[in-house]
MMTF fields as JSON, N, C-alpha, C and O atoms, coordinates in Angstrom:
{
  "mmtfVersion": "1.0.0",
  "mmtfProducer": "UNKNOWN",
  "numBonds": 435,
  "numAtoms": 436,
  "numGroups": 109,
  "numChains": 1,
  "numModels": 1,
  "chainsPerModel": [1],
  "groupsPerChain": [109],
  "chainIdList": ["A"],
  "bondAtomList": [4, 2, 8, 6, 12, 10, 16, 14, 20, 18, 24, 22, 28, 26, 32, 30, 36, 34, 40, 38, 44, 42, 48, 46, 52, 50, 56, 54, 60, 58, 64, 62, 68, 66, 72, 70, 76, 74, 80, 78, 84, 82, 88, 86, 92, 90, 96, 94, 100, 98, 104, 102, 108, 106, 112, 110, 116, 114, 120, 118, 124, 122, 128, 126, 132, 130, 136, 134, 140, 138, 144, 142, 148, 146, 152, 150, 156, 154, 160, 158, 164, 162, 168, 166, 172, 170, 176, 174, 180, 178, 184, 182, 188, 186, 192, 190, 196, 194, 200, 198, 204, 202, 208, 206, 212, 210, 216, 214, 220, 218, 224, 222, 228, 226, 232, 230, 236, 234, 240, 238, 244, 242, 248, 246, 252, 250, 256, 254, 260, 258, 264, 262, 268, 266, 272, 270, 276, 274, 280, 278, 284, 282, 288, 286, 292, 290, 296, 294, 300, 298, 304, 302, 308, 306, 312, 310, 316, 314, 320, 318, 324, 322, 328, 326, 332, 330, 336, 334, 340, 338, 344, 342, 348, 346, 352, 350, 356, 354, 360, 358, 364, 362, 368, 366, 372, 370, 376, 374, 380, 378, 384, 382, 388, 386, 392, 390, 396, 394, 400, 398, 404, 402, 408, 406, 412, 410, 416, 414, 420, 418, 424, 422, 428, 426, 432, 430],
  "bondOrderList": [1, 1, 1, 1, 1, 1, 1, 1, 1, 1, 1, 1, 1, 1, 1, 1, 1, 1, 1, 1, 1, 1, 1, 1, 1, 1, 1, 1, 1, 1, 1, 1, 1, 1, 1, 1, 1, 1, 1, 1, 1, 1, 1, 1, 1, 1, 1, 1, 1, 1, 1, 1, 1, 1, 1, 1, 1, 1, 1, 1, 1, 1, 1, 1, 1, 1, 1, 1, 1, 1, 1, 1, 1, 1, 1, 1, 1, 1, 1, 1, 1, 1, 1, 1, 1, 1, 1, 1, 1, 1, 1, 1, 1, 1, 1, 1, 1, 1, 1, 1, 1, 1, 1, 1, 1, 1, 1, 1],
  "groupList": [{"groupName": "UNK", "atomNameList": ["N", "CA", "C", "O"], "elementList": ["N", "C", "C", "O"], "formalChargeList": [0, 0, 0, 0], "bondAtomList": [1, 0, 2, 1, 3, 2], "bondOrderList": [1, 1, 2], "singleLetterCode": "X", "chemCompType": "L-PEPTIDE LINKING"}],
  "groupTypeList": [0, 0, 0, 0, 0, 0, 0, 0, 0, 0, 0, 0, 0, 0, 0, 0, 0, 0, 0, 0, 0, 0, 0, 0, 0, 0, 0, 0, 0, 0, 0, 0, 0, 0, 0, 0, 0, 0, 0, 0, 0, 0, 0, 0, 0, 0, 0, 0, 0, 0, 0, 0, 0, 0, 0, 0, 0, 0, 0, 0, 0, 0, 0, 0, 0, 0, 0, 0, 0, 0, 0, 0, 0, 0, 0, 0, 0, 0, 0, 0, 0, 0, 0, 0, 0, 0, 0, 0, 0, 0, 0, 0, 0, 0, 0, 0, 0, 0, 0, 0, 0, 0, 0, 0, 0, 0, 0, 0, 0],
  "groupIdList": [1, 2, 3, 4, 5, 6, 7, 8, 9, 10, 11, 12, 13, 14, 15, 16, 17, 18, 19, 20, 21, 22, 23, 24, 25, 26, 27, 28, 29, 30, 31, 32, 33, 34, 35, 36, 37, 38, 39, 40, 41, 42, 43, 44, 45, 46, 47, 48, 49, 50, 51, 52, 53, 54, 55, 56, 57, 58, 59, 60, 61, 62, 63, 64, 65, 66, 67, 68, 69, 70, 71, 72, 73, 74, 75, 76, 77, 78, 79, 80, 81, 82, 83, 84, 85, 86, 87, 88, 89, 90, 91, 92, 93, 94, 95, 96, 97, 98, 99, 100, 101, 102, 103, 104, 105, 106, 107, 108, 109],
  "secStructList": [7, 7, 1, 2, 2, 2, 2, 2, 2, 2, 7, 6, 6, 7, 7, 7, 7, 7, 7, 7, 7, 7, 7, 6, 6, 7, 7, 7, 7, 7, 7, 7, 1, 1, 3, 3, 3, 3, 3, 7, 3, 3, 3, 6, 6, 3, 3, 3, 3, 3, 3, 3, 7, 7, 7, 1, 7, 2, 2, 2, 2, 2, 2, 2, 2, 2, 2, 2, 2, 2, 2, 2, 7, 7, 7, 3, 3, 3, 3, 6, 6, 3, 3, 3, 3, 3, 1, 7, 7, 2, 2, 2, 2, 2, 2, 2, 2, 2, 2, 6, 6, 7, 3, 3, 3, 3, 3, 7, 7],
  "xCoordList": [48.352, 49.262, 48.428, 47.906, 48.357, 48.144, 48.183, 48.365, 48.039, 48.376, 49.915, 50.928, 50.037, 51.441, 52.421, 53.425, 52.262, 53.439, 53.547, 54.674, 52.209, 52.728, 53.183, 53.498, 53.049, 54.127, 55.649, 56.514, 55.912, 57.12, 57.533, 58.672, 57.41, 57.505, 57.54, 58.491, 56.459, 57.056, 58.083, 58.571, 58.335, 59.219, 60.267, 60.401, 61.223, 62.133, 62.874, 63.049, 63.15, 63.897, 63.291, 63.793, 61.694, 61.45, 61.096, 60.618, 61.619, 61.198, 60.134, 59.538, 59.726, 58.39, 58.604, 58.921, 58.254, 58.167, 57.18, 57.34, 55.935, 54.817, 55.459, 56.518, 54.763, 55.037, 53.825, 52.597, 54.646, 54.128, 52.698, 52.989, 51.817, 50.39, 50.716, 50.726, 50.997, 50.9, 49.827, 49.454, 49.229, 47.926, 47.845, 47.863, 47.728, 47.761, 47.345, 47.813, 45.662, 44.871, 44.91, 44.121, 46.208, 46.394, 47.704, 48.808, 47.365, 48.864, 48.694, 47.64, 49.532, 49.394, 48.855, 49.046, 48.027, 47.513, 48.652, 49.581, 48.059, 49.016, 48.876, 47.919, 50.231, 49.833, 49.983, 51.096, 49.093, 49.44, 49.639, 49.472, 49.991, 50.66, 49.194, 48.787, 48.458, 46.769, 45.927, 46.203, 45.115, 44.085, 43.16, 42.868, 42.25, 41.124, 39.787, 39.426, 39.241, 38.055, 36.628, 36.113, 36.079, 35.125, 33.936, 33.834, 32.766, 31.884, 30.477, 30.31, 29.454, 28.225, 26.984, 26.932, 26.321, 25.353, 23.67, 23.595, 22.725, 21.607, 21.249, 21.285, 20.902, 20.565, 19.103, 18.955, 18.244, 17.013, 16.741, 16.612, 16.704, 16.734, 17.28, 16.889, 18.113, 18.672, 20.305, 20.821, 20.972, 22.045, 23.516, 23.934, 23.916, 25.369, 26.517, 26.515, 27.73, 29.185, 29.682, 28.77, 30.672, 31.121, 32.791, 33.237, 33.564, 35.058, 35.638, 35.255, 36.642, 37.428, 38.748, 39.092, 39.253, 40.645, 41.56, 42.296, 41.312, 42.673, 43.65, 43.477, 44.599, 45.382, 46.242, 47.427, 45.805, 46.727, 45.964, 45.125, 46.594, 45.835, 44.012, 43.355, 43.794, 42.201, 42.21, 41.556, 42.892, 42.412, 42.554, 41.949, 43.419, 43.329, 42.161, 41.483, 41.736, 41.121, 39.437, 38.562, 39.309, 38.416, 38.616, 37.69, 39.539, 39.891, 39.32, 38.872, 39.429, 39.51, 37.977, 37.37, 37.231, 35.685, 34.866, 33.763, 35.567, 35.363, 35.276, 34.129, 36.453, 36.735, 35.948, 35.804, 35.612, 34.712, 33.213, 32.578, 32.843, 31.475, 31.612, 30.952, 32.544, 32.042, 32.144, 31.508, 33.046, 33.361, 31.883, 31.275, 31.583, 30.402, 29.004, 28.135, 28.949, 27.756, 26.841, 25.781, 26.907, 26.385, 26.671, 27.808, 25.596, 25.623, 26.701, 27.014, 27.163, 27.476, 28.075, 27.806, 29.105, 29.361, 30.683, 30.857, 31.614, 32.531, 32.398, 32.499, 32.111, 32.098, 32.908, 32.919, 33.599, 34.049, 34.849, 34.632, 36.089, 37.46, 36.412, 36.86, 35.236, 34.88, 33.66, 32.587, 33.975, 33.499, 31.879, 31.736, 30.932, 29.818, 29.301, 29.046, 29.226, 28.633, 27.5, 27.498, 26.115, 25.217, 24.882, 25.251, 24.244, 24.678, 25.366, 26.233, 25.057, 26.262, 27.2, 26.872, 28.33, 29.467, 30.638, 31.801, 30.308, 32.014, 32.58, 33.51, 32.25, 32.742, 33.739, 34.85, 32.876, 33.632, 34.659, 35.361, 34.429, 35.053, 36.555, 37.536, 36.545, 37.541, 38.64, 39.826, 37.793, 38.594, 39.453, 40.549, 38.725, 39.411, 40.298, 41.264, 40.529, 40.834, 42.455, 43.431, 42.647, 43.237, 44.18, 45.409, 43.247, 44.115, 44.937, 46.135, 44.502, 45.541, 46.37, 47.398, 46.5, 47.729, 46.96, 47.9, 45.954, 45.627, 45.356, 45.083, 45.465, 44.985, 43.276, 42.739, 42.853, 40.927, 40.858, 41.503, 39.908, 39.616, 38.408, 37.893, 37.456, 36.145, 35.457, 35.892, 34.449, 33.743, 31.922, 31.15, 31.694, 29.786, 29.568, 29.217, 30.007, 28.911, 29.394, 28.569],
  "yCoordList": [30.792, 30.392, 29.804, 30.492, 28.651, 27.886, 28.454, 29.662, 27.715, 28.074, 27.04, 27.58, 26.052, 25.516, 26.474, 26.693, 26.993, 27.925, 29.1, 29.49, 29.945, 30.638, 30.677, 31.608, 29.203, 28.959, 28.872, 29.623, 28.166, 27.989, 29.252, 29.267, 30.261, 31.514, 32.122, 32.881, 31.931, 32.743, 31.937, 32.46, 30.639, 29.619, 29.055, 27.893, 29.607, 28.586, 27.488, 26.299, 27.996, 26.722, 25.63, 24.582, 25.896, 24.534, 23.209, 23.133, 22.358, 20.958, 20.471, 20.673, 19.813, 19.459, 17.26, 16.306, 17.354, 15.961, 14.997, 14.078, 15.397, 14.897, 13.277, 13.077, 12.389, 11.226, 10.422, 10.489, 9.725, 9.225, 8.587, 7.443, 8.588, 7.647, 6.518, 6.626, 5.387, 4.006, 3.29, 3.167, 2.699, 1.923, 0.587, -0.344, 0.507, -1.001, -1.82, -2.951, -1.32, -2.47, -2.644, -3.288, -1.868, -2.91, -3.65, -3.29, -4.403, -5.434, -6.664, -6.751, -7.342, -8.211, -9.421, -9.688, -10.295, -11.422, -12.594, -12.824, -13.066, -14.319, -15.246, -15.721, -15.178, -15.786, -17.101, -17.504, -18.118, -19.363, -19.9, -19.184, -21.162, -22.004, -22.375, -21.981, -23.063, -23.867, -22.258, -21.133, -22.53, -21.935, -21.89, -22.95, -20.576, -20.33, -21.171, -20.808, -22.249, -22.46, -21.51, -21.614, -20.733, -20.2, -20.644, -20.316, -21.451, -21.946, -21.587, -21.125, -21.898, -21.169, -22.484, -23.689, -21.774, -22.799, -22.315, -21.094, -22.799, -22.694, -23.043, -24.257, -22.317, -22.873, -21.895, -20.698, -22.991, -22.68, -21.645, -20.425, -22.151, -21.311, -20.05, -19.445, -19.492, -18.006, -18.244, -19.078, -17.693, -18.054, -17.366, -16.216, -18.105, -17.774, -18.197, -18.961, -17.389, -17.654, -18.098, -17.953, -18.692, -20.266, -19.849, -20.062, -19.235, -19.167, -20.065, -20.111, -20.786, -21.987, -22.487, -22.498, -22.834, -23.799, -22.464, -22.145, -21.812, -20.788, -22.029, -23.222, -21.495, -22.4, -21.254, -21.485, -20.168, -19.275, -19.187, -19.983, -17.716, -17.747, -17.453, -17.045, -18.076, -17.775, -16.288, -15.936, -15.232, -14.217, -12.975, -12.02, -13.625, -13.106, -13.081, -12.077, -14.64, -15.05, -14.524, -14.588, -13.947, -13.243, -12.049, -11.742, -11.394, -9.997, -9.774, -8.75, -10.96, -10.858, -11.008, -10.15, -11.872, -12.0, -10.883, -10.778, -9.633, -8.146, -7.732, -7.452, -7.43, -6.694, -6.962, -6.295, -8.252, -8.656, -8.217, -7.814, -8.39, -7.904, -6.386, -5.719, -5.987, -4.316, -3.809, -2.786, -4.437, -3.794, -4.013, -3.163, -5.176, -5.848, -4.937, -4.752, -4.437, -4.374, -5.35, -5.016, -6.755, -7.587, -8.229, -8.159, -9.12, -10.054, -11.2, -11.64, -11.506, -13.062, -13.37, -12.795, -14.407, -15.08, -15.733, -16.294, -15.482, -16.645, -17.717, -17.627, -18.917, -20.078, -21.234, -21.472, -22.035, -23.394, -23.268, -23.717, -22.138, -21.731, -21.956, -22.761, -21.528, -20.864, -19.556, -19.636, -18.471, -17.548, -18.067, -18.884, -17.19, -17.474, -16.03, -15.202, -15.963, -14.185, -14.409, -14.955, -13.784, -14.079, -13.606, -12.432, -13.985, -13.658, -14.418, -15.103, -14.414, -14.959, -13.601, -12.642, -13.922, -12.121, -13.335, -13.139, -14.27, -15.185, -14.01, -13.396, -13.631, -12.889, -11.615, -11.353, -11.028, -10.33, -9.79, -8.779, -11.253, -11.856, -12.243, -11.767, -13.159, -13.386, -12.443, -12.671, -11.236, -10.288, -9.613, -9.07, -9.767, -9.07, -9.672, -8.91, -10.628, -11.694, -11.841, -12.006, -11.764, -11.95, -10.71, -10.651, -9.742, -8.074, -8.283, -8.108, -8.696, -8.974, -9.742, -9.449, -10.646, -11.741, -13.103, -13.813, -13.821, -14.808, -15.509, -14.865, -17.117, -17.721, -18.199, -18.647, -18.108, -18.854, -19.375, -19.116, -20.396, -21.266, -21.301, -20.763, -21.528, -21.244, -22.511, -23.187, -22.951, -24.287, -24.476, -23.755, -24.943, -24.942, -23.699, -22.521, -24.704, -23.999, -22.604, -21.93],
  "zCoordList": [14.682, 15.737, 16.877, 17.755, 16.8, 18.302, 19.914, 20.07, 20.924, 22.043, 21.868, 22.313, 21.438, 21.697, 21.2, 21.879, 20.23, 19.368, 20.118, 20.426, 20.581, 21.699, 23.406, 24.147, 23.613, 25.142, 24.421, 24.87, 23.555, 23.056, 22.593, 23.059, 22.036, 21.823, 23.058, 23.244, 24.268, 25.622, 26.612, 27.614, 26.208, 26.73, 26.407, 26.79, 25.695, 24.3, 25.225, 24.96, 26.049, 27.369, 27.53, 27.937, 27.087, 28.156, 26.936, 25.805, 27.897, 27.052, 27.268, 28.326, 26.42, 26.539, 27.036, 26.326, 28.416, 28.739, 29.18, 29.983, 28.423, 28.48, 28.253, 27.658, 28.736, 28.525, 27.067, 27.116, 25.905, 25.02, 25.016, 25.365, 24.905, 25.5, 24.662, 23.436, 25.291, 24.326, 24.788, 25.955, 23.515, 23.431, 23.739, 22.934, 25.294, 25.675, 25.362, 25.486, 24.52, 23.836, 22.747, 22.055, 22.331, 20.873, 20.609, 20.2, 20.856, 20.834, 19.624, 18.994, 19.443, 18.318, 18.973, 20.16, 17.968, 17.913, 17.574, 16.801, 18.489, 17.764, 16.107, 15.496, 15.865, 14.303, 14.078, 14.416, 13.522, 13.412, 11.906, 10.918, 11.864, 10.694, 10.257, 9.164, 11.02, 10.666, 10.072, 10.487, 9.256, 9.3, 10.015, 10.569, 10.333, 11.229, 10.302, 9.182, 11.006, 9.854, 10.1, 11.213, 9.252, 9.338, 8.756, 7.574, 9.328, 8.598, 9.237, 10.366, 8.261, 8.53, 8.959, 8.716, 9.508, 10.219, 10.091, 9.957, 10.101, 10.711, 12.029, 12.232, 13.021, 14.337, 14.85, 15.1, 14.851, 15.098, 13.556, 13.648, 12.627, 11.601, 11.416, 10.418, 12.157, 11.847, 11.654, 12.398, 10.888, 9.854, 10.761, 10.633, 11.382, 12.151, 11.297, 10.331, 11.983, 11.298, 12.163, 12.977, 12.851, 13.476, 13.023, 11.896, 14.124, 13.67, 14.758, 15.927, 14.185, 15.435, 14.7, 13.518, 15.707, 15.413, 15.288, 14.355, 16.441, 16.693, 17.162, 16.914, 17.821, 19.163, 19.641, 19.879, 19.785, 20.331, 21.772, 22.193, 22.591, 23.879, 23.394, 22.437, 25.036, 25.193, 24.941, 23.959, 25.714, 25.808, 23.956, 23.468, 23.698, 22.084, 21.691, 21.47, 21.539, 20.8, 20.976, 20.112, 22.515, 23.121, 22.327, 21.576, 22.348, 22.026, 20.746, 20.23, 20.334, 18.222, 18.333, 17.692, 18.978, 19.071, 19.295, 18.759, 20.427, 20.264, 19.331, 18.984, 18.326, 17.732, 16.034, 15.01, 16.485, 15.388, 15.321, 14.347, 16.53, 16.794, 16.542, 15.745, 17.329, 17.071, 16.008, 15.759, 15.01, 13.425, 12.587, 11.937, 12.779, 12.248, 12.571, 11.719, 13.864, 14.794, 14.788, 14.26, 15.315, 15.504, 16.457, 16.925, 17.061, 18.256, 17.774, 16.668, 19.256, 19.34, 20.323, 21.377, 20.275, 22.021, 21.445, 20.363, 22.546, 22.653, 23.668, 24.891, 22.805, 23.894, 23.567, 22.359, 24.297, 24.137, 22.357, 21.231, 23.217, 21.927, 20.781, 19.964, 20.479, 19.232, 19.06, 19.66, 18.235, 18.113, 17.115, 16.206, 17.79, 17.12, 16.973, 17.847, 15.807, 15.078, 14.301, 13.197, 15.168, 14.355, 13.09, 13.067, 11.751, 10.497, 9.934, 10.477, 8.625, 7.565, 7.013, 6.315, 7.563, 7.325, 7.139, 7.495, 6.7, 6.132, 5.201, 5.724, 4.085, 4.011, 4.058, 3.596, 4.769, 5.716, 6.539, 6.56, 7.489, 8.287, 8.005, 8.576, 7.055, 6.273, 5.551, 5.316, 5.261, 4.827, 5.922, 5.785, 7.018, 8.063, 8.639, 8.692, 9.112, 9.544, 8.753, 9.486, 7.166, 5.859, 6.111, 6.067, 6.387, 6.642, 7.59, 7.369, 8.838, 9.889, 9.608, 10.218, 8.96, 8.565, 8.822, 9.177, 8.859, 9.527, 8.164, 7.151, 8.205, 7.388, 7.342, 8.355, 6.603, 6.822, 5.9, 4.884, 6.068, 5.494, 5.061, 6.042, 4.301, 4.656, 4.401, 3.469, 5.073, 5.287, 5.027, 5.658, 4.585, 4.32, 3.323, 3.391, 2.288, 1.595, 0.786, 0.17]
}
């Protein structure tokens, strides 16, 4: 027996009106008709993934560049509406991306 089961046992009256915790930071992405193209690059010889051609908001598309890095644990940057993740994780990426509902495309290679 808990401590909840025994207030309710010394309390049967009372209601419980804690307020619900809703998760502000997870809200939906926007979904589009185009595919996301995901393609891979060499720059200065070390092997990046290159995601672009959202057209939803900037700040999603920030959000999704988070959530990419941190799943991954890897560096990268959002700059100029495209995500740059260092590594080749097309892969990956794609899978995740696929889970959420998004279309990709994949490019190079």
């Amino acid at each position: 027996m808990d401590l909840q089961d025994q207030l309710k046992n010394l309390f049967p009256d009372h209601v419980d009106e804690t307020p619900v915790a809703v998760d502000s930071k997870k809200k939906d992405l926007w979904l589009q008709d185009d595919p996301i193209i995901c393609k891979y690059e060499k720059r200065k010889g070390k092997p990046i993934t290159i995601l672009e051609g959202y057209t939803g908001a900037t700040e999603d598309f920030k959000a999704l560049a988070k959530e990419l890095k941190t799943k991954l644990s890897v560096g990268g940057s959002f700059k100029e509406d495209k995500i740059i993740i260092q590594g080749d994780y097309r892969d990956k990426i794609m899978a995740m991306l696929k889970e959420k509902g998004f279309n990709v495309k994949r490019v190079g290679g």
